[in-house]
LOMAR-920135 format. One record per residue (C-alpha): residue in one letter; z negated, y, x negated. Coordinates in pm, 1 decimal. Example, Ala and Ser with C-alpha at 12.3 -4.5 7.8 and 13.67 -1.06 7.14 Angstrom:
<recs>
type,pz,py,px
a,-780.0,-450.0,-1230.0
s,-714.0,-106.0,-1367.0
</recs>
This chain:
<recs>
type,pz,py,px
x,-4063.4,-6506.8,1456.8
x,-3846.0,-6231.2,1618.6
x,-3524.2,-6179.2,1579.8
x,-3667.9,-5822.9,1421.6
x,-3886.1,-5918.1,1213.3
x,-3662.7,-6205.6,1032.4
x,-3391.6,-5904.8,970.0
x,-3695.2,-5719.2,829.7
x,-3776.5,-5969.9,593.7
x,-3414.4,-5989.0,494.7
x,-3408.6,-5626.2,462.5
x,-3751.3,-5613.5,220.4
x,-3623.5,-5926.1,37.8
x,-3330.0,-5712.4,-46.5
x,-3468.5,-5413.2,-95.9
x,-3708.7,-5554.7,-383.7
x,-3404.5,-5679.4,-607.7
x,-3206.0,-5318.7,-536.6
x,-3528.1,-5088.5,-656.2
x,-3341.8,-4939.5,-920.9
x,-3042.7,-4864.2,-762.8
x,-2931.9,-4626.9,-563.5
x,-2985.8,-4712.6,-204.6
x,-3025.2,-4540.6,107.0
x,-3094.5,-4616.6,502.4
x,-2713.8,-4672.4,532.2
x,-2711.5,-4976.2,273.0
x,-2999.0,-5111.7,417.9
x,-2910.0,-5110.4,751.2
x,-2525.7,-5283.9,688.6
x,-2698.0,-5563.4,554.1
x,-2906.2,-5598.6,869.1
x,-2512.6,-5504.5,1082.7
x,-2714.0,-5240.1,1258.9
x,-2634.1,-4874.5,1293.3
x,-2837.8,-4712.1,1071.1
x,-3037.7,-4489.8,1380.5
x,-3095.9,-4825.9,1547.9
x,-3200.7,-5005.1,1211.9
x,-3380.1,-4675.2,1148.2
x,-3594.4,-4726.4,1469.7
x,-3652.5,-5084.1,1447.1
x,-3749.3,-5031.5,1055.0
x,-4049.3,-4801.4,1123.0
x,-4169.6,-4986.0,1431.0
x,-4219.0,-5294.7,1177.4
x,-4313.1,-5173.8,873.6
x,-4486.6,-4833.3,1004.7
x,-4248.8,-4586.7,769.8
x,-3892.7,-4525.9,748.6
x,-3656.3,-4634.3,484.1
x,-3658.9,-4392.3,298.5
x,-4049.2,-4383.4,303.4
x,-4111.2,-4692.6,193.1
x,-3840.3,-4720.9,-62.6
x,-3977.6,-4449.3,-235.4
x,-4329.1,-4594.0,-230.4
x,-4180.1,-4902.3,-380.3
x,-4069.5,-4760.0,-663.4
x,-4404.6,-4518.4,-725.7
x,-4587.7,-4849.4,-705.3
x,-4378.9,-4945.5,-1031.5
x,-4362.4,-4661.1,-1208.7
x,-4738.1,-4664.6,-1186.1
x,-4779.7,-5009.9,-1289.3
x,-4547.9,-4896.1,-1621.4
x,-4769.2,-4583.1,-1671.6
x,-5060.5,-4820.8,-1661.3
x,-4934.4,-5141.6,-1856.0
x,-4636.6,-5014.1,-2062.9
x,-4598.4,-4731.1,-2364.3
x,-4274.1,-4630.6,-2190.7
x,-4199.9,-4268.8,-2190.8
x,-4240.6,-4091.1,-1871.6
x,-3886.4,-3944.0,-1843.3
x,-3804.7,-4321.7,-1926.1
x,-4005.6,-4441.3,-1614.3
x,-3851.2,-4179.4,-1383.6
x,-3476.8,-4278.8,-1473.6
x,-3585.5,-4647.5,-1407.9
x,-3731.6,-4557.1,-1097.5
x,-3411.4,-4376.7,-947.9
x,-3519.2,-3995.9,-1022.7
x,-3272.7,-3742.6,-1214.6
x,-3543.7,-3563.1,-1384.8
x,-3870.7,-3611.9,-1482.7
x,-3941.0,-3318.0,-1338.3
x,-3856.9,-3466.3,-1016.6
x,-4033.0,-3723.2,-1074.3
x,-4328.0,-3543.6,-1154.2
x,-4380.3,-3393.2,-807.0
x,-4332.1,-3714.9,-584.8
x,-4552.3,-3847.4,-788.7
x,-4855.3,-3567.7,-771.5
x,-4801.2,-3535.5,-430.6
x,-4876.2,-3912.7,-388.3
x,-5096.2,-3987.8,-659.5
x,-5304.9,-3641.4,-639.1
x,-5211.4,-3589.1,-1050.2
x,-4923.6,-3585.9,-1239.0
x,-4797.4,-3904.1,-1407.2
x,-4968.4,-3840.0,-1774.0
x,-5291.7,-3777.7,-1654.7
x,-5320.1,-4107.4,-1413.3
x,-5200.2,-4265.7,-1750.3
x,-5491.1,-4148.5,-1914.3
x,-5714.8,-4243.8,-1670.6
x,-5603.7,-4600.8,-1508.2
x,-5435.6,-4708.3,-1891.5
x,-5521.2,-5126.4,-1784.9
x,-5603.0,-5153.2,-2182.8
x,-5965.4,-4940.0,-2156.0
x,-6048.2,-5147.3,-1833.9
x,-6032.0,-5478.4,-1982.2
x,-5949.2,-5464.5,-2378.0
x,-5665.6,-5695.9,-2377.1
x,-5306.4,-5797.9,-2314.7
x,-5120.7,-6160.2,-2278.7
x,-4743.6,-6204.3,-2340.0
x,-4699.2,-5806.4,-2265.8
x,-4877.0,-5849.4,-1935.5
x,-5217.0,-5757.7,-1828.7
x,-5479.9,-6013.9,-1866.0
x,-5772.9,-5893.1,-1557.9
x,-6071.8,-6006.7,-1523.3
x,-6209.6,-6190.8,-1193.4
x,-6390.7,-5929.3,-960.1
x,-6733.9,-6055.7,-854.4
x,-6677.5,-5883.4,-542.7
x,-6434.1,-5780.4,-347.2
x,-6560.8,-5498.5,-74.2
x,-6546.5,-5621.6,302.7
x,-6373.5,-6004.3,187.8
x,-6508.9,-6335.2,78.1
x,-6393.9,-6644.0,-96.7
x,-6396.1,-6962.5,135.8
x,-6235.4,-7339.0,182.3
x,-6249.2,-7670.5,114.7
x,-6300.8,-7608.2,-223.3
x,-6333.8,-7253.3,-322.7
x,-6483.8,-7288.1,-649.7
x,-6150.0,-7455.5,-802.3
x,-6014.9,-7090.5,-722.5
x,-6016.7,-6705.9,-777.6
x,-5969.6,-6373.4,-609.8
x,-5996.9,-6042.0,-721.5
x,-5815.6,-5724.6,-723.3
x,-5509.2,-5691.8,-928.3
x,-5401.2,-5305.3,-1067.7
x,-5150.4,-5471.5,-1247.0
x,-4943.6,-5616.5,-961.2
x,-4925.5,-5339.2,-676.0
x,-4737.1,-5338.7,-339.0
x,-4867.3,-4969.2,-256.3
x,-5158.5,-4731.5,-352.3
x,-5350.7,-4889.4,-693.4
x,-5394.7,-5224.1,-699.4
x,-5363.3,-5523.2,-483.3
x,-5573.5,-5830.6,-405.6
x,-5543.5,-6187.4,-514.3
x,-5600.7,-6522.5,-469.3
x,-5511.4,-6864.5,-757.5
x,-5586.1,-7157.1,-845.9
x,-5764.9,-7147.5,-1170.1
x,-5822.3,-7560.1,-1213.1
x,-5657.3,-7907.6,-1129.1
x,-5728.0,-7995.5,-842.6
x,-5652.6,-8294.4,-549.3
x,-5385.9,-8291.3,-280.0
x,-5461.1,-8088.7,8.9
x,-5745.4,-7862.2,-157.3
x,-5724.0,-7482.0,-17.0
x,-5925.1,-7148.1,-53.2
x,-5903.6,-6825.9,157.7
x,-5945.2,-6510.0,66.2
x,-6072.7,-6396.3,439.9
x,-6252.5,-6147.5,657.5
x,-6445.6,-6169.4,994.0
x,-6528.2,-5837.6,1266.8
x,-6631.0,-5819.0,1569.1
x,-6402.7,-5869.3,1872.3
x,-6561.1,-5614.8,2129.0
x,-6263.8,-5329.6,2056.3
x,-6008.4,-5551.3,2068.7
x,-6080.0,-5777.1,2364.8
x,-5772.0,-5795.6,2653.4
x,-5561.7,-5668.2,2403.1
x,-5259.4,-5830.6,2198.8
x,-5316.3,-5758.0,1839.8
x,-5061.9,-5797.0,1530.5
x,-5175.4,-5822.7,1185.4
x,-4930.8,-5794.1,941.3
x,-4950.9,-5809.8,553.6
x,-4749.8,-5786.7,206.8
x,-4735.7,-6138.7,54.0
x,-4574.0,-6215.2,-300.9
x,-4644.0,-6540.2,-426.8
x,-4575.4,-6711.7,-800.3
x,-4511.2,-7090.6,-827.9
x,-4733.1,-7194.8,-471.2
x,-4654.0,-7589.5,-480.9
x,-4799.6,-7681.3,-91.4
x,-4870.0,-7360.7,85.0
x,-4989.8,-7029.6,151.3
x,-4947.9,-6818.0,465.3
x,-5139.5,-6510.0,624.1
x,-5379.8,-6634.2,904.0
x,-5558.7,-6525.1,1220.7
x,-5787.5,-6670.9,1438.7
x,-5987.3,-6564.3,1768.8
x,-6334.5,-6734.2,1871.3
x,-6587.2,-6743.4,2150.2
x,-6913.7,-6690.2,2100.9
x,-6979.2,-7044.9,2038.5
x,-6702.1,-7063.6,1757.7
x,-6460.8,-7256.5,1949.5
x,-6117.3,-7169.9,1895.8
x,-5974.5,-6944.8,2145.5
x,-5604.2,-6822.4,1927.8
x,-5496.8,-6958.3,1614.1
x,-5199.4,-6880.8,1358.5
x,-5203.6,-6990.1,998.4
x,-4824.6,-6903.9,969.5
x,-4814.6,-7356.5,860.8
x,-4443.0,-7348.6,1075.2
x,-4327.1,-7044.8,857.3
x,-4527.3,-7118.2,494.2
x,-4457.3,-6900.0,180.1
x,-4358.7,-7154.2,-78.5
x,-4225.0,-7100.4,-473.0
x,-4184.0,-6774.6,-632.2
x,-4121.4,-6471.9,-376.7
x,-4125.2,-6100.5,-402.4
x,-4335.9,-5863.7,-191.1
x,-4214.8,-5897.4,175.8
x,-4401.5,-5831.9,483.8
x,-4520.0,-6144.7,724.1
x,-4703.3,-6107.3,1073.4
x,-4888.1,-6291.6,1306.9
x,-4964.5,-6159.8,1678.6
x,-5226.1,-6345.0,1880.3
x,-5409.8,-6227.1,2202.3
x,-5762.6,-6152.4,2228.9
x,-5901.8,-6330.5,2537.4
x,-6187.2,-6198.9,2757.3
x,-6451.7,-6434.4,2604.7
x,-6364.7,-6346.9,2230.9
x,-6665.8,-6249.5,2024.9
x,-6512.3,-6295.7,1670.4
x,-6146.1,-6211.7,1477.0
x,-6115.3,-6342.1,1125.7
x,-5796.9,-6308.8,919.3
x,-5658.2,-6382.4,598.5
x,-5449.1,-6507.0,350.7
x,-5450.9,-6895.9,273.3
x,-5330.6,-7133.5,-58.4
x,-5301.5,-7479.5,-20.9
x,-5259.6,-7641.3,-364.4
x,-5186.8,-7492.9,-711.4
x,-4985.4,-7131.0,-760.9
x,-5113.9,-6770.1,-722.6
x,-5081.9,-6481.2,-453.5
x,-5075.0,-6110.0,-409.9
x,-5171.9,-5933.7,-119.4
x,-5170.0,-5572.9,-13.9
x,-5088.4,-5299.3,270.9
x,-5251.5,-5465.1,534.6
x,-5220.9,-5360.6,930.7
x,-5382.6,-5419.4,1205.9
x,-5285.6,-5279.6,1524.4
x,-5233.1,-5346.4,1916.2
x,-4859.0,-5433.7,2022.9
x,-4735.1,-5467.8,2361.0
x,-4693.9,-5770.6,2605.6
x,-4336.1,-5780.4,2576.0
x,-4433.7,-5894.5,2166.7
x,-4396.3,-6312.5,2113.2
x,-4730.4,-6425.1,2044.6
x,-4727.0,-6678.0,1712.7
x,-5085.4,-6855.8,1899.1
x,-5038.7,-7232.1,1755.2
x,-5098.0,-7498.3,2036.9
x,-5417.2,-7671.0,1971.5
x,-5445.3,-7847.4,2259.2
x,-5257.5,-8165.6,2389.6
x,-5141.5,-8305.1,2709.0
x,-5335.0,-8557.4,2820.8
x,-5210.8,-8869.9,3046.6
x,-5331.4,-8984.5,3339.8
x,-5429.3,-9320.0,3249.9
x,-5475.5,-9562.4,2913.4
x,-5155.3,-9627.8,2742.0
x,-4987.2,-9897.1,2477.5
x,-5316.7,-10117.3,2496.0
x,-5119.8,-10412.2,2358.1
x,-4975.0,-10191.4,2082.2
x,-4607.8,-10330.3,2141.7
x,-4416.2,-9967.0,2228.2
</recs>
């Protein structure tokens, strides 16, 4: 990991507990000790808006989780979401959402969708399908993905992936995606992705791998050096691998090792520069030059 990105994840980790205060691109950036046009610069190279942006998206996200799973009143939901009028309020949200705050209640209220509630949260059903991914592992049926509208990072909803039974040490699923290589080939690519996790006992990391033609393994990251363990909030994690001449296939996604559940959302995908650390996991060994230890006494 870069020296940029940790301070990202620092800045996005704080960010998330500071929602509903007032903060700007100046008390961002102190925590990160940068000047706030340098921490400016660096922010939107990493996360692809500025501060300001993406604060501000943050806290639509919530206010349109509360419009969908709470009674709160709106004016209610705009002072909890930093805004000094509901009026104000009003128009970030239309110009975002495309309608004004009681009218996407109306229409996206999470009680028509699935007719009932658990403990004051939304209880969703599983999603057969989710458009362009698949469910895969060792043992995918002792798990479940689907799309959560309950839980967002950005935009609507989100996806996810648990563990819905007991299950034996070492047992994963993947909620994943494969394209073709052809556009991407001699090219360094970076795929980055909101995570937030709740109770993951082993592991679970974002993961990208390149293969030939054959399916052998050309670049590999599962993020296993860097895992996303316990209860986190929504921060951003990368992985940037290179995509080799002979590449014929890129498949990415998130992975869960073991019991606990997590989000996903706001996914990139996008070519970085040679001067950006690839995160490629060795897979290969050094081999010796002759047999070694035959008597088993080193």
């Amino acid at each position: 990991m870069s020296r940029y990105q940790e301070m990202i994840q620092h800045s996005l980790f704080y960010i998330e507990n500071h929602l509903h205060e007032e903060i700007g691109l100046e008390d961002v950036a102190s925590q990160a000790l940068l000047s706030p046009y340098h921490y400016h610069r660096v922010f939107r190279e990493e996360v692809g808006m500025t501060v300001v942006d993406y604060i501000r998206h943050r806290r639509m996200s919530l206010a349109s989780i509360a419009l969908r799973s709470t009674d709160a009143g709106i004016l209610d939901i705009s002072l909890a979401c930093g805004f000094e009028s509901q009026e104000a309020f009003t128009r970030a949200f239309r110009k975002m959402y495309g309608m004004p705050p009681g009218r996407f209640r109306k229409l996206f209220d999470l009680k028509l969708f699935t007719g009932k509630t658990r403990g004051g949260e939304i209880e969703m059903n599983a999603a057969a399908a989710i458009k362009g991914w698949m469910l895969t592992g060792s043992h995918p049926q002792n798990y479940e993905m689907g799309i959560d509208p309950a839980e967002v990072h950005q935009g609507k909803a989100s996806g996810y992936l648990k563990a819905v039974t007991p299950m034996e040490p070492n047992e994963f699923a993947t909620m994943m995606q494969q394209f073709r290589a052809d556009k991407y080939v001699g090219k360094r690519m970076k795929l980055s992705g909101f995570v937030k996790t709740d109770h993951v006992d082993a592991f679970c990391g974002l993961w990208m791998r390149v293969d030939n033609h054959v399916h052998d393994v050309l670049q590999f990251d599962n993020m296993h050096d860097r895992p996303i363990t316990g209860t986190q909030p929504w921060n951003q994690y990368s992985i940037v691998l290179d995509v080799p001449a002979e590449s014929a296939v890129i498949s990415f996604g998130v992975i869960l090792n073991g019991k606990g559940k997590v989000w996903v959302d706001s996914f990139r995908f996008e070519e970085v520069d040679l001067n950006t650390p690839v995160t490629h996991m060795e897979t290969e060994y050094e081999m010796s030059d002759e047999p070694l230890n035959l008597s088993f006494e080193e």
